[in-house]
C-alpha positions, 0 to 999 in steps of 0.5 A: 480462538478462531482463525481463517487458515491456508493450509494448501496452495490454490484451495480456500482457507479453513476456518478453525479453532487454532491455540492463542498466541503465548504472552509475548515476550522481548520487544514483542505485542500481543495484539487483538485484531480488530480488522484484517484486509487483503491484499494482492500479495495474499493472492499471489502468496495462495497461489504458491508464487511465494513463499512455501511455509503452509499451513498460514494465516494471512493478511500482512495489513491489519489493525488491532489493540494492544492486550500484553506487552513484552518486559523490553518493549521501548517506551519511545515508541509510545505504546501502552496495554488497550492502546489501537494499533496498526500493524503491517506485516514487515518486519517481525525479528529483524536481525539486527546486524545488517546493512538494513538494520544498521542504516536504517534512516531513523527508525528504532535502533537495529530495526531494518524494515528491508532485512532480509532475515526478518519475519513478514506476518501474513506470508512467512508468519501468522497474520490478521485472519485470527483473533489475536496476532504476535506482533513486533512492537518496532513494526507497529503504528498507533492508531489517531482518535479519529480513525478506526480499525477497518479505517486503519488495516487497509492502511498498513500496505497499500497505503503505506507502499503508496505513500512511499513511493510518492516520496521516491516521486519527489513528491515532499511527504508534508502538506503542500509538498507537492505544490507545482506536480503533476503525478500520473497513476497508472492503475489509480482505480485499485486498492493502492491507486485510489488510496494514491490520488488522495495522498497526491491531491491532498500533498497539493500535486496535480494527478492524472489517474488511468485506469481501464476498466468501467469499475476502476473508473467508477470507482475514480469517480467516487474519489474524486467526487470526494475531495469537493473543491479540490476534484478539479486537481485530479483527470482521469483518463481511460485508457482504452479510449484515450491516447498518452499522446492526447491525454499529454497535451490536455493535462499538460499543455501543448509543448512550445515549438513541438519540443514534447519533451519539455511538456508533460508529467513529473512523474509516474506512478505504475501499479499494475503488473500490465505491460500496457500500463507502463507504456501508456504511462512512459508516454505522459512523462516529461524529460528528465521525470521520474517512473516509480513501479510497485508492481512486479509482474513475473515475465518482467517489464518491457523497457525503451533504453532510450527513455532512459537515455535520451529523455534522461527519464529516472526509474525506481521501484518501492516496496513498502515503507519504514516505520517513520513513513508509516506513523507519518502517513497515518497521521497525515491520512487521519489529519486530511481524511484520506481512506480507502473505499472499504468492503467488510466480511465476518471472518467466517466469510473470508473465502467469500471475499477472496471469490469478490476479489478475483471478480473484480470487486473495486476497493479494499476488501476487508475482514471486521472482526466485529461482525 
């Protein structure tokens, strides 16, 4: 079968003919990939930063139908042989035993999402970039009627990490949920952010998307002219020419008696692995709000101790999701219309895609194994 292969860091992927997966066996699917899309994290992952298991196919966020099935897949988790599916890359084989997979906040029984033991498809185990994928059936979603492959793929990361880290934002993960917020996204112009406005919008909070560059911001614009009566909820702001301290009272309202921190954001959103982001953003955050990053730059973030003590402002960091978030999140992105701006590839084009990439190509970039 064919498939796009990394077989040394910093160099492009080969494409070969590879062998097909073997039937699956245990609680294991088969699945045929119909769309795989990259991500940050494969760049970072080529780049050797990661980890150190060469030759990979990568993509961790792919979509696909279901070919053959293990003799122990559940039937509580709805999946049958031709059925569409979404696969994120966490987690192949958790163990089972641990903490993470014991307390595991609904998911299938003995599935932690955050085990550490676990296989993750596209970085410690093949990925999308093939025709065919072993998957495990506990870490997959169904794909509703309305929504296709290309729809899907993208989902499966940035999607689903953004919606989780909208519920660390105290946003309520239902329609409505986030009557009476103002969420702030720093960085809401890439894969992730974009992805975000509309979940927030469409959850029913306020945004203030930052970004810094003319094709983020283009690509803002685009979004928000999408979301027709409800483009009114979201403002954007660019951050080489705004000011937090502007951008605060226009979005916010001008404090009463010049108390500023009674007046601003509930909560931000920080995507970028920029220094800069996180201060811009720490600005526009009222006290006692909330700071969420997914971002993980590698020197670290610079953080204001008196943010966090004097303005009792609340940090987290997310990655991902669980299995539950991810079908909600699917559900809800098919029920409200929310998708990615999407760019496609042949296969055989993937090193094409990974060039637009790094040249700051907006949206997600996605290979259609239809083409």
């Amino acid at each position: 079968m064919r498939a796009q292969v990394l077989e040394a860091f910093n160099t492009p992927y080969v494409f070969k003919d590879v062998k097909k997966p073997d039937a699956p066996t245990g609680q294991d699917l088969l699945v045929q990939v119909q769309a795989a899309s990259y991500c940050h994290t494969d760049a970072v992952f080529a780049s050797g930063a990661m980890w150190q298991d060469l030759p990979r196919v990568g993509s961790h966020e792919f979509a696909g139908v279901i070919v053959a099935m293990g003799d122990d897949v559940s039937k509580e988790l709805g999946l049958s042989v031709g059925a569409p599916v979404g696969v994120p890359g966490r987690a192949f084989h958790p163990c089972g035993s641990c903490y993470e997979c014991r307390v595991n906040d609904g998911d299938p029984h003995g599935y932690g999402v955050y085990c550490t033991k676990a296989g993750n498809l596209g970085l410690s185990r093949d990925g999308g970039f093939q025709e065919f994928c072993i998957v495990d059936s506990r870490q997959v979603a169904p794909i509703p009627q309305n929504m296709t492959a290309v729809d899907t793929a993208p989902l499966m990361c940035a999607g689903l990490t953004i919606w989780n880290a909208l519920q660390a934002a105290r946003v309520t993960l239902k329609e409505g949920g986030g009557d009476g917020l103002t969420v702030a996204i720093s960085g809401a112009g890439g894969g992730l952010g974009h992805l975000g406005v509309q979940f927030a919008v469409k959850l029913g909070c306020r945004v203030v998307a930052i970004d810094a560059s003319d094709g983020a911001l283009e690509l803002l614009r685009q979004v928000v002219d999408s979301l027709g009566p409800l483009s009114h909820k979201v403002s954007i702001v660019d951050a080489r020419t705004q000011t937090p301290e502007d951008v605060r009272i226009e979005t916010c309202g001008k404090p009463e008696n010049d108390l500023p921190g009674e007046k601003g954001v509930d909560a931000l959103l920080v995507l970028p692995e920029a220094q800069q982001a996180l201060t811009f953003g720490m600005k526009l955050i009222k006290d006692h709000g909330i700071c969420v990053t997914v971002s993980f730059p590698k020197e670290g973030f610079l953080i204001q101790p008196r943010d966090l003590v004097f303005r009792h402002i609340e940090m987290k960091g997310v990655l991902v999701g669980r299995n539950h978030q991810l079908r909600e999140m699917l559900n809800f992105a098919a029920k409200k219309d929310v998708r990615a701006k999407t760019r496609t590839y042949k296969l055989e084009d993937l090193n094409q895609l990974v060039t637009d990439y790094h040249n700051g190509v907006n949206g997600k970039l996605v290979v259609d194994m239809t083409k």
